[in-house]
N, C-alpha and C positions, 0 to 999 in steps of 0.2 A: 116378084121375088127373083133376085139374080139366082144363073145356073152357076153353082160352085165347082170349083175346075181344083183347087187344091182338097187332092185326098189325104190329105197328112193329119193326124188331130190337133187340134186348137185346144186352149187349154182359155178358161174365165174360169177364174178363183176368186170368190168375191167372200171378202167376212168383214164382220160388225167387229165392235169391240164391247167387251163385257153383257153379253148376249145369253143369256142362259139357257140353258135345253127345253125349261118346262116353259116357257114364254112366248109359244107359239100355238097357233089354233088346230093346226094337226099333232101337237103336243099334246094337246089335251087341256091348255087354258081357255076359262070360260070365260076370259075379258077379251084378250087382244086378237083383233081382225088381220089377218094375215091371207087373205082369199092368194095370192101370188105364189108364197109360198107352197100354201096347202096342194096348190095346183103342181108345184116344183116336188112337192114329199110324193106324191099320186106318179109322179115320173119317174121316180130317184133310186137309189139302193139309201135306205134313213139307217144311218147308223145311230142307233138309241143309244149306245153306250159308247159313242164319242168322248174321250177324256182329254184334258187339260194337265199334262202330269205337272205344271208347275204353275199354276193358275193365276198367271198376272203378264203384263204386257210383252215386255223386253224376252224373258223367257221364251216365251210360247214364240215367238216370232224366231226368233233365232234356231230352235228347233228343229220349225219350219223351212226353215233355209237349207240348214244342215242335214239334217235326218239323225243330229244324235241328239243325247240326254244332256241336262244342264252343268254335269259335273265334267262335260267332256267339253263341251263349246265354251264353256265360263261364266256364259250370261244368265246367271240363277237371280238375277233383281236387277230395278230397273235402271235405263240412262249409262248401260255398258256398251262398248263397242265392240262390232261383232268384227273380228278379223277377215281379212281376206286368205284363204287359204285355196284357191281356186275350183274350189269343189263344190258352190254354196249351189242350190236349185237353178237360180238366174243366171248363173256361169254356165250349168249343163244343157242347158236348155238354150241358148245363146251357141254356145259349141255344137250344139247339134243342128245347126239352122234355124231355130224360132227369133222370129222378132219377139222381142221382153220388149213389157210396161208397165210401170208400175203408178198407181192413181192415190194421192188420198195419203194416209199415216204413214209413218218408217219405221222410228221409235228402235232405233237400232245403232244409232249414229256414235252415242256419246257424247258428245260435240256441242250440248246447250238444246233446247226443243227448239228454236227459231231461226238456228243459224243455217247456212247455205250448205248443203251436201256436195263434195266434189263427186264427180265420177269415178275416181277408183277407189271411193266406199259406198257405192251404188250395187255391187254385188249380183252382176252383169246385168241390170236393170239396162236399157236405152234410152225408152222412153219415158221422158218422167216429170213428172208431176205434184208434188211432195213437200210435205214439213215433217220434221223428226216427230212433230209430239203438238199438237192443238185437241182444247174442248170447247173451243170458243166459236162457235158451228154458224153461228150467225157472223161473225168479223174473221175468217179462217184464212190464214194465210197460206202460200206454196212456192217453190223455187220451179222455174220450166226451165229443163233442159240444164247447159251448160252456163246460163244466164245466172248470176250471181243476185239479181235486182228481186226482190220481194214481191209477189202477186198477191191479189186476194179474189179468193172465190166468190161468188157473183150470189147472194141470197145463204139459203142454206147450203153449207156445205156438200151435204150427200148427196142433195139435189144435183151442185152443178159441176159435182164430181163422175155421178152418172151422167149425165149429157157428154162428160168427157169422154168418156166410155165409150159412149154411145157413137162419136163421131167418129171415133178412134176403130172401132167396127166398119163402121163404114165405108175405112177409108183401104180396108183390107186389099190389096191387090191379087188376094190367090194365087200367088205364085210361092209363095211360103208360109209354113204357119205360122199360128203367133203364139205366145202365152202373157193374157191380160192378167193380172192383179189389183183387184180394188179394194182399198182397206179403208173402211169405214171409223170415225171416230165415234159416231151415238152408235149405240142408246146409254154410252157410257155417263155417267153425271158429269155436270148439270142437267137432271131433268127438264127444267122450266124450260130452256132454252127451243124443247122439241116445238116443231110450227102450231102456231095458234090455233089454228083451223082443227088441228086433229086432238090436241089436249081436248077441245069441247068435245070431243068424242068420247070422251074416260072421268067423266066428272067422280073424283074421287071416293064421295059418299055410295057411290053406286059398282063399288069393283070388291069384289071376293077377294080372300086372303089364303097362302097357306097356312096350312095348320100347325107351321112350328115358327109363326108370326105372336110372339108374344101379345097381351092381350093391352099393355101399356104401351107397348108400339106401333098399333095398330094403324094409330090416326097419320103416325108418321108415313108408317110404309105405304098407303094410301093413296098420300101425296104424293110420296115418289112414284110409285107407280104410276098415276096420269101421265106424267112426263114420261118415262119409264117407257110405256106401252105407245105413245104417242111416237116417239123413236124410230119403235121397232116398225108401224103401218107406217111410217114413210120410207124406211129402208125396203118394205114389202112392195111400195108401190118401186122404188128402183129396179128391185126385182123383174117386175112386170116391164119396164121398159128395155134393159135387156134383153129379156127374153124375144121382145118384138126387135130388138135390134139386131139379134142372131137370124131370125126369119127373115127379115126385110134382106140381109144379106148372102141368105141362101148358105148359113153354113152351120145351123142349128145340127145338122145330123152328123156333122164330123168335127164338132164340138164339145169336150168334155166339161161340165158346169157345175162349178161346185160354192153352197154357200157353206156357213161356218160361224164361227166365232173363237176371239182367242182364247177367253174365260168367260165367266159367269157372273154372276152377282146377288149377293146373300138378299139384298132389299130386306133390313130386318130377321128376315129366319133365323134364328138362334140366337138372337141379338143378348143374351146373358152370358155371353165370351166375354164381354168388353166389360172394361173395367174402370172405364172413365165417363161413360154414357153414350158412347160413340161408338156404333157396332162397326164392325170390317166387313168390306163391300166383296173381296177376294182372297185368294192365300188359301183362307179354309177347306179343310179336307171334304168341307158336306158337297151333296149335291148341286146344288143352288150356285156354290165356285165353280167347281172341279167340271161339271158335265155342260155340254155344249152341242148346237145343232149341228149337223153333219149330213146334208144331203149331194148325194153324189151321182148326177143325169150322164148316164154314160152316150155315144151314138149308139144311132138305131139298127150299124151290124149285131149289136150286143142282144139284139130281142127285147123282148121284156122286160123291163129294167125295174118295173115297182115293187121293193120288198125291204121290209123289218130287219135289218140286221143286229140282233144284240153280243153278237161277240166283240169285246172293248177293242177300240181302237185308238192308238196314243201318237201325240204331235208327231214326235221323228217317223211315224209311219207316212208321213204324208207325200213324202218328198218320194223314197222310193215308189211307193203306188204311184204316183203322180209319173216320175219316168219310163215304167215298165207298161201303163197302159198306150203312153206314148212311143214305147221297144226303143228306150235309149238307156244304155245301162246304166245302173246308180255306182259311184266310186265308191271305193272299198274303206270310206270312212265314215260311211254311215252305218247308224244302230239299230234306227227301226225297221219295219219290217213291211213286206209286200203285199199290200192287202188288194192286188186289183186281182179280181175275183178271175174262176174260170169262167171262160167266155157261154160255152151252151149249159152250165148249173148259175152262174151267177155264184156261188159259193165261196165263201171267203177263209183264209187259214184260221186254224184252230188256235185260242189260247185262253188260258182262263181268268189273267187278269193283268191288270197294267199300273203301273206306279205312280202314285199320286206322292209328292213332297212338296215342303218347303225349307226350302237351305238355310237359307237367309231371311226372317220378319222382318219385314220395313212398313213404315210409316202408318197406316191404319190396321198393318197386323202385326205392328211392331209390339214388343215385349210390353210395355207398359200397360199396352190395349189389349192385353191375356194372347198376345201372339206367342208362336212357340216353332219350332224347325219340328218334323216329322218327317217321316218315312209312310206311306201307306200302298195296300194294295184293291182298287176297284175291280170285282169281277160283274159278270150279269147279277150274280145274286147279292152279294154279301164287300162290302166295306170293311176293313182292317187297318186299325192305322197304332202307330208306335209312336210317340213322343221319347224325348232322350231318356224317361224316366223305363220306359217297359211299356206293354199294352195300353192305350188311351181307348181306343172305338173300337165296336163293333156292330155294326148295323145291316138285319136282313132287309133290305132294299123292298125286296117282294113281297114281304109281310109289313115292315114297314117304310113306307116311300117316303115318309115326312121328318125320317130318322130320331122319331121322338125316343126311343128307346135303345140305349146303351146296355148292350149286352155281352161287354166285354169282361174275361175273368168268369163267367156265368158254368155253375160245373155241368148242365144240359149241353152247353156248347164248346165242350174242352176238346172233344177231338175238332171241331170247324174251326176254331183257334187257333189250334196249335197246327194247323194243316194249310193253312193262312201265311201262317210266322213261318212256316218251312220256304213257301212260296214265296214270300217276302224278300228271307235270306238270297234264296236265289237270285232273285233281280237284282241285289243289293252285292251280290259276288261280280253275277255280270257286268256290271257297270262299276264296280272296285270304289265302291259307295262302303265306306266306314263308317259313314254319320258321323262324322265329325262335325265338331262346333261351329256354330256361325262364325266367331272368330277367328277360328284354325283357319276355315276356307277362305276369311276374309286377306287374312293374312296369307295366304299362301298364292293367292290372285293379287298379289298386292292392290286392293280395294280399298281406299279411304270413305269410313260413313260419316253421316250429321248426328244432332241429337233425334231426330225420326231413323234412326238404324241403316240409313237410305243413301243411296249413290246423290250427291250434292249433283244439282242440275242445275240451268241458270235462263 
C-alpha cells in the first residue's frame, strides 16, 4: 500500500442506472447477492429514503450537476441538453483544483446517443470516457478524450469500465485530488444481456416476488429479474474492485465513496397502470421508481460512519453535500440542500419530505400507457401525490411497504392529508411550480415531441 501524501478529499461517485432501493441484500432482498455492497452499507451513512424527485435518466442527471430542480435547469425528460452556465458540479470542482473524470453514460448531450461529445459540453469533465446513451453492454461504444473516432469497450461494458477506473486510480499522483465519476448503464433493460455466468445464478422459477407483482405478471417479472439481479452482482462485484483499488493506492481514508442510482424500476409492481399491456419501468410516483440506494463512506477523520439515515434526501442535494464535505462553496444557484452531516453526531438536517414529480410523460409512461404529470411529496412515513385532477395517492410506507392500499380522500386520514397538501404547496411555491401542462412547459422550453410524447433522439 502506497503512503498517501495528498490530504485533500477524493471524491468516487459511482451509480448504476435504473437501480432500485429494495434490490439489494442489505436492503433486505432475499434473491440478489450483493456481499460488496452489504460490506459498502456496514461502512456507510445508508440513506433509506434516497429519492429520485424526477425518476428517469436525463433529469436525475442534470440535477446532479446543478443542484436544482427540473423546472429550473429544463431538463424534466429525456435527450435534452444540459446548458453550460458555469456552475455545474464538474466546473466547481475543476475550479477548485480537482482533477474530473468521468467513465461510462452522459445522457446529458442532446446531440443523438452516439455522437462525439465536444469538450465544452463536457461540463468541466477532463478526463473522459463516454457515450451520450448505450444499453448495448455487450457491443458498447465510447469517445476518449478529445478524439472524435469511436471506441468500444473490451467484453462487458461495466466490466471494462471499471478496469478504467481502476487504472485511472492508480495513476493518481497525490499532489492533487481528484473527483472520479462512473456511470453505469445496467441493470437498466435489456436484462438478458447481463453475463451468463451470473444469470445461472437467478434461475427464474427459484426468485421471490413483491407483493404488488400482479399474479398474471408474475412469470414475466421473473424473467426480468434473472437478468435484472444478474446486473446488479456484477456491478457488486465492480464494487469490490474499487474498493481494492482505493487500498492498493493508499487513499481509501481520504476518500469520500459514494454508490447510487439515478432511478428505480417498477419490474411489474403495479403493472394495472398500463393500459396497453405494457407496464412503465419508471416515471411512477411508487417506490420501486422513485427510491434509490444511497450509500455514502465518508473518511475515517469522520469516526464511525455506519448508520440508517431515514430523513429523505433529493437529487439537487447531492451536489451541495458533495462541495461542503470537500469545504468548497456551492454557487448561489443551487436549490438543494446540504446534507453532509455534523462531523462528531454524523447528524444530518431536518426535513420531512421531498418532491417527487413528473412534468412531462414520455414514451412507456406516456399518456396512452396511463402516464399522467404529478406533483407529489415522499416523507419517512407517508407518500402523497396529486395528479392535475386533485389528490391521486396516499400511502403509509410503514404500514404498508408494498403500497397495496390507496388511502387517499380516506376521512381517518383528513388531517395527514391535508397536512401533506399544505407541504406539498410549499415546495411547489418554492420552486414557482404552477403545475402547468405538459404542453405549456413544452412550449415554453420550446421542446418538440414524437408520437411517444418524447424528446426525438437518433
Amino acid at each position: 500500500m502506497k503512503e498517501c501524501k495528498n490530504k485533500a478529499t477524493n471524491i468516487v461517485f459511482v451509480f448504476a442506472d435504473q437501480m432500485r432501493a429494495q434490490s439489494t441484500g442489505y436492503g433486505g432482498d432475499p434473491n440478489v447477492r450483493t456481499p460488496n455492497l452489504d460490506k459498502l452499507a456496514g461502512e456507510s451513512l445508508n440513506f433509506t429514503r434516497a429519492v429520485s424527485n424526477c425518476p428517469v435518466c436525463t433529469p436525475y442527471r442534470a440535477c446532479l450537476l446543478t443542484g436544482q430542480y427540473p423546472l429550473s435547469h429544463g431538463l424534466f425528460m429525456n435527450d435534452l441538453c444540459l446548458p453550460d452556465n458555469g456552475h455545474s458540479l464538474g466546473q466547481k470542482l475543476r475550479s477548485a483544483g480537482y482533477d474530473t473524470a468521468w467513465i461510462g453514460k452522459w445522457h446529458l448531450d442532446g446531440h443523438g446517443r452516439a455522437g462525439y461529445i465536444p469538450p465544452n459540453r463536457r461540463q468541466g469533465f477532463e478526463y473522459w470516457k463516454v457515450l451520450e446513451c448505450t444499453h448495448d453492454y455487450q457491443n458498447s461504444h465510447y469517445y476518449e478524450g478529445k478524439n472524435d473516432a469511436v471506441k468500444t469497450w473490451h467484453g462487458y461494458d461495466a466490466y471494462a469500465q471499471t478496469e478504467d477506473a481502476e487504472a485511472y486510480i492508480s495513476k493518481i499522483k497525490n499532489d492533487k485530488p481528484f473527483a472520479l465519476f462512473l456511470s453505469f448503464g445496467p441493470p437498466h433493460d435489456p436484462y438478458k444481456t447481463a453475463p451468463d455466468d451470473l444469470k445461472a445464478k437467478y434461475p427464474p422459477e427459484s426468485l421471490s416476488l413483491r407483493d404488488n407483482v400482479p399474479k398474471h405478471r408474475q412469470h414475466i417479472a421473473k424473467r426480468q429479474l434473472s437478468g435484472y439481479y444478474a446486473h446488479i452482482t456484477a456491478l457488486d462485484s465492480c464494487m469490490g474492485t474499487l474498493d481494492r483499488a482505493l487500498d492498493k493506492a493508499g487513499i481509501r481514508e481520504n476518500t469520500i465513496f459514494i454508490f447510487t442510482s439515478d432511478h428505480g424500476d417498477m419490474l411489474e409492481s403495479h403493472w394495472h397502470l398500463s393500459s396497453d399491456g405494457r407496464g412503465a419501468r419508471k416515471q411512477c410516483p411508487y417506490d420501486e421508481s422513485i427510491l434509490v440506494p444511497f450509500l455514502l463512506r465518508f473518511p475515517q477523520k469522520y469516526g464511525n460512519r455506519a448508520r440508517n439515515i431515514t430523513t429523505p434526501i433529493a437529487t439537487p442535494d447531492i451536489m451541495p453535500t458533495l462541495l461542503s464535505l470537500c469545504s468548497i462553496p456551492a454557487p448561489d444557484t443551487v436549490e438543494g440542500l446540504d446534507f453532509s452531516p455534523e462531523p462528531a453526531s454524523l447528524t444530518v438536517p431536518e426535513r420531512e419530505g421531498v418532491l417527487i414529480a413528473s412534468y412531462h410523460p414520455f414514451a412507456d409512461w406516456r399518456t396512452a400507457r396511463g402516464g399522467r404529470p404529478y406533483r407529489g411529496i415522499r416523507t419517512d412515513k407517508y407518500t402523497f401525490v396529486r395528479d392535475r385532477n386533485g389528490p391521486w395517492l396516499l400511502f403509509d410506507n410503514l404500514e404498508d411497504p408494498f403500497q397495496l392500499e390507496n388511502k387517499v380522500n380516506q376521512n381517518n386520514l383528513e388531517n395527514i392529508q391535508t397536512h401533506l397538501d399544505t407541504e406539498l404547496d410549499k415546495i411547489l411555491v418554492e420552486q414557482s411550480d404552477a403545475f402547468e401542462r405538459p404542453e405549456t412547459l413544452r412550449k415554453h422550453w420550446n421542446y418538440n415531441v414524437n408520437d411517444r410524447e418524447a424528446v426525438p433522439y437518433h
